[in-house]
C-alpha positions, 0 to 999 in steps of 0.5 A, spaced: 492 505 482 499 508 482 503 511 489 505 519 487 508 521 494 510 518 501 510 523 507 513 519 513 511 523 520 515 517 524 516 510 522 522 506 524 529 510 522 524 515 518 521 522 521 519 527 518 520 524 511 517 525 503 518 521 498 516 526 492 515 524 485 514 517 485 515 512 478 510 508 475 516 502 477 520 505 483 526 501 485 529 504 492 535 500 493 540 501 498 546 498 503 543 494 509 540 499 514 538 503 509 531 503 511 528 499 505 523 494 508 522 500 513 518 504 507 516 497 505 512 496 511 510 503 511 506 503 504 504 497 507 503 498 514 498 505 511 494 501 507 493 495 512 494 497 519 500 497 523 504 491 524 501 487 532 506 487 538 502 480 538 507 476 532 513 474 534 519 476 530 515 482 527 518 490 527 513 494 529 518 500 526 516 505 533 519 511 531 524 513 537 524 520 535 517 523 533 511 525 535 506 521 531 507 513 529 505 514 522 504 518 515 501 519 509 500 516 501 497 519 496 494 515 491 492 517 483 488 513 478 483 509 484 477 507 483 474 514 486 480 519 483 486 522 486 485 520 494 490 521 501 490 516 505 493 517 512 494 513 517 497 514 525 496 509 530 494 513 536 489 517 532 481 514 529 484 508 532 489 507 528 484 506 523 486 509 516 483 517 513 481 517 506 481 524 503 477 524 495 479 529 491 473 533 493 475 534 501 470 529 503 474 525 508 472 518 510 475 514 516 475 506 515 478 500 517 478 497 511 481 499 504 479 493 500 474 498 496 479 503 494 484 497 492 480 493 488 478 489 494 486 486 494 489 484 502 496 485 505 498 479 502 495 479 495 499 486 495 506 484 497 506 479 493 504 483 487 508 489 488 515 488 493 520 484 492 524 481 498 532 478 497 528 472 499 524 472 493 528 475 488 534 469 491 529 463 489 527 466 481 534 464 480 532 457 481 524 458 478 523 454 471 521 459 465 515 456 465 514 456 472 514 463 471 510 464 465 504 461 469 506 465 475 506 472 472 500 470 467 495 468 473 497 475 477 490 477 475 486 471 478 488 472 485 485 480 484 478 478 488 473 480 483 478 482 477 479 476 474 478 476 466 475 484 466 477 488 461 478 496 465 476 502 462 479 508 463 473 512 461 469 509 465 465 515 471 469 513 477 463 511 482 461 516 489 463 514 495 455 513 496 455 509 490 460 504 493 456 503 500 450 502 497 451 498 491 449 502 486 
């Protein structure tokens, strides 16, 4: 799964926002206040659901000045092709729209599916890198490391050990909620 564009309706500083053309690796670097960890928790907050008012010390990213709370990703090579998902918190009850490349729409709570089964936490630690963690890799033996890296695959429920096929025929959505 590979993240193609980013289209923020309002999240935090960001309002009426499209990140085109985003790279295999995407580095988005910038002073403090820039709004880096704010698209962070964005491409977190479509994937997972928004952030709860419910944990302390935890930004919501309410945007101050737009109409909706919210955005969309546009995902290529998933499991089910080339999918949007769009997330805003007043709508569907802030649960997430998956729109396949045929137009079918789904509407789901859930995107565990779409992503091989990975949670926020799996996904953070897989693909952001925060100050905190990149401070303690100067600390981090080259061994320590190595197995790290070499283990990323075990913590993909499902995934250990399988060899992917890109030729594979992508499953239906009713394929995926039957089990077949």
């Amino acid at each position: 799964m590979k993240i193609r564009k980013i289209e923020i309706y309002g999240y935090g500083k960001w309002v009426n926002r499209t990140f085109d053309d985003v790279q295999d690796l995407q580095v988005f670097h910038g002073k403090n206040e820039a709004g880096k960890s704010t698209l962070s928790s964005f491409i977190n907050s479509i994937l997972f659901g928004f952030p709860n008012a419910r944990k302390k010390d935890q930004n919501l990213y309410v945007p101050k000045q737009a109409q909706a709370y919210g955005g969309r990703l546009f995902l290529v090579d998933t499991r089910f092709g080339d999918v949007i998902v769009e997330r805003v918190k007043d709508r569907n009850k802030g649960q997430a729209v998956v729109t396949l490349a045929d137009g079918v729409q789904q509407t789901t709570k859930n995107l565990g599916r779409f992503l091989l089964g990975m949670d926020r936490e799996t996904f953070e630690s897989l693909y952001t890198f925060k100050i905190d963690s990149l401070l303690s890799l100067k600390k981090t033996q080259k061994e320590d490391l190595n197995h790290y890296l070499l283990s990323i695959s075990e913590r993909i429920p499902g995934r250990s050990g399988e060899t992917f096929q890109t030729d594979r025929q992508r499953p239906t959505i009713e394929q995926e909620n039957t089990g077949c």
